[in-house]
C-alpha positions, 0 to 999 in steps of 0.5 A: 500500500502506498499512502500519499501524505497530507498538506499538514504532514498526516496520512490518509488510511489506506483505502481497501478496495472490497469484491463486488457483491457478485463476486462473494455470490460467485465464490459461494456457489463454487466450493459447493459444486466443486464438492458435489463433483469430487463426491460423483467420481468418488462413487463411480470410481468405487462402484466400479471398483466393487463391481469388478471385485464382485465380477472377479470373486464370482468368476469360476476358478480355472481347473488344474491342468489334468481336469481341463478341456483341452483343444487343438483348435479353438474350444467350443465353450471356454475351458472347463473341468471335465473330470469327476471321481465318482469312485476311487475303486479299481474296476476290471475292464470290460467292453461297451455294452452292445444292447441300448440303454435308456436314453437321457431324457428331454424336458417334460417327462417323468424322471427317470433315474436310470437316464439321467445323464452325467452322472455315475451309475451309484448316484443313479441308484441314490436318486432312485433311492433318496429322490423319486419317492420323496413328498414334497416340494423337490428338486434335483439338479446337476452339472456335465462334470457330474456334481449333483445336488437335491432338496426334498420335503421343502415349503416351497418350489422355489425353496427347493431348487434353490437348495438343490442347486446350492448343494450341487454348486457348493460341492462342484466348487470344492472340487474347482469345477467352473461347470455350472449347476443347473436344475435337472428336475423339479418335483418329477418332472424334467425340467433341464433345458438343453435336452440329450446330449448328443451320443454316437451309435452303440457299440461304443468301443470295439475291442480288436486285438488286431488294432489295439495298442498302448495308449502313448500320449504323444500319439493322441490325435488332434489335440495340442502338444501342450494336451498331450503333455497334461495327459502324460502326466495325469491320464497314464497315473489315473486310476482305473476304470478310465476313458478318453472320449475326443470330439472332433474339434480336439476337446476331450474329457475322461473319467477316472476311477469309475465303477466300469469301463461302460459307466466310464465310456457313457459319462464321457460321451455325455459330457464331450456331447454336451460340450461340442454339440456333437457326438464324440468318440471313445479313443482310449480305455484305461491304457489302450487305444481302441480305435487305429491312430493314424501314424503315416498322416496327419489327423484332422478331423473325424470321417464320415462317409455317408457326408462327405463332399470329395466321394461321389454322391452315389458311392457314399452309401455303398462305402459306408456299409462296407468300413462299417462291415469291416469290424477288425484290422486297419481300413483306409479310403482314397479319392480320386479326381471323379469321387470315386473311392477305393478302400483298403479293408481289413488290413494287417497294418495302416501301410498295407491299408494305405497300399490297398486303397491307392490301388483300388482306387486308380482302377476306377479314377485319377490322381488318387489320394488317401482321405481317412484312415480308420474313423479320422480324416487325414492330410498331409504331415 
């Protein structure tokens, strides 16, 4: 401040100039907005960070690496665990069963234990058991690892579900299964929504000395070297009854320590099915593969004759009745430029296959080549 002195020697006060009114109303206001707009960011900077805690601690806990799914190609589903350890007693291996067991059941019929898939032969005779004759409000639910869960004698529809699906999710996460628990069953109706899993023909396996060998984890088809490794070290230790069922994008799925090579062989199949969307295939059964793994070619995929583009529409039946004829030994099938196939049947090795079908075929067409050997497409390595 600088003050100006007087005619007669005194100063004048400094004069302190004020705000205008309209700036204290100004400044009034400010600090009020300034606060509502930190206090705004502060709540959608938590809410989204309790969000993604709730969304992280509700996501399924990754299997160990033996129970995953495993792929060679892109996965249909996310991974998921694909084994449950029904029993832990050893078994005597035995061959698929070749007369028809009930099959799974759709939405709206009765419950039948005896059909209900996924699950071991012993939970079947529980449910039949504990279950059907139940009074009450119940239910009944289940998981494709097998987990299940039930609730008898509730007050209610609602109070039964809910608890049978809490038991089956509580027990399917204690083995860090991230398969989720659906209701199966309410009252004695079928109520699951994705109906039967997709199931090859029977028989499911077909024991032919002629083609069987040890089961060697770097020899299983079109799944991943890194698949081929899990299995290396969890499949071969695993305990027996056992089977690998492979779909056939590379996913495959196998149970452990079952009461049998049947019950191990279905639960397979019914849990790859429902996984691919499409029939899968038993490769393995405890230590021995039981279908001919290419050797001389690179697997792709499975074969089915009676669809398949490159083979001339009017000979696909025709092949197809004879490589289903031909029950034993190593069957290959060669194209030609005109779709007509020739086959090798009945072989004593996968070469002599080879060699028979190339013949056969360039009697009737050219520029043959080899499409399938055994149930798997192949190519070139």
């Amino acid at each position: 401040m600088v003050t100006m002195r007087r005619p007669d020697g005194s100063y004048a006060p400094p004069q302190v100039k004020t705000p205008p009114a309209k700036a204290k109303v100004r400044l009034n206001w400010l600090w009020p907005l300034a606060a509502t707009v930190v206090s705004i960011a502060a709540i959608g900077v938590g809410g989204f960070l309790y969000l993604t805690k709730l969304e992280m601690a509700n996501r399924p806990k990754e299997a160990p690496p033996e129970k995953q799914a495993s792929s060679s190609a892109s996965p249909v589903t996310a991974p998921h665990i694909v084994t449950s350890i029904a029993s832990t007693k050893p078994a005597s291996t035995t061959s698929a069963p070749t007369t028809s067991l009930p099959s799974p059941q759709a939405a709206g019929e009765k419950i039948a234990p005896a059909s209900v898939p996924f699950i071991s032969e012993r939970a079947r005779r529980e449910l039949a058991r504990d279950y059907v004759p139940a009074a009450g409000f119940k239910a009944f639910a289940l998981n494709t690892s097998g987990f299940v869960g039930s609730s008898a004698g509730q007050p209610s529809e609602d109070v039964a579900k809910n608890g049978a699906l809490d038991q089956c999710s509580r027990r399917a996460d204690a083995a860090q299964s991230p398969r989720k628990c659906e209701v199966y069953a309410v009252g004695d109706t079928v109520v699951y929504p994705h109906g039967p899993p997709p199931m090859p023909p029977e028989p499911w396996v077909r024991h032919d000395a002629a083609i069987e060998r040890p089961f060697v984890a770097k020899d299983m088809p079109l799944v991943r070297d890194q698949s081929r490794e899990r299995l290396e070290k969890s499949y071969l230790s695993a305990k027996k009854s056992k089977s690998i069922a492979l779909a056939p994008g590379g996913q495959f799925f196998y149970y452990p320590g079952s009461d049998s090579a049947e019950e191990s062989a279905r639960r397979t199949l019914e849990s790859c099915g429902a996984v691919a969307g499409v029939p899968c295939m038993i490769v393995a059964v405890d230590d021995v593969f039981v279908v001919t793994v290419p050797g001389l070619m690179k697997t792709t995929g499975f074969f089915h004759a009676a669809t398949h583009s490159s083979i001339a529409a009017d000979a696909r039946d025709d092949l197809a009745r004879k490589l289903d004829e031909a029950s034993t030994g190593w069957n290959a099938v060669a194209v030609g430029t005109s779709g007509r196939p020739g086959v090798g049947l009945k072989a004593a090795s996968e070469q002599n296959a080879v060699n028979d079908a190339l013949g056969n075929c360039a009697k009737r067409d050219s520029d043959c080549h080899v499409i399938a050997i055994g149930p798997f497409l192949v190519g070139p390595n």
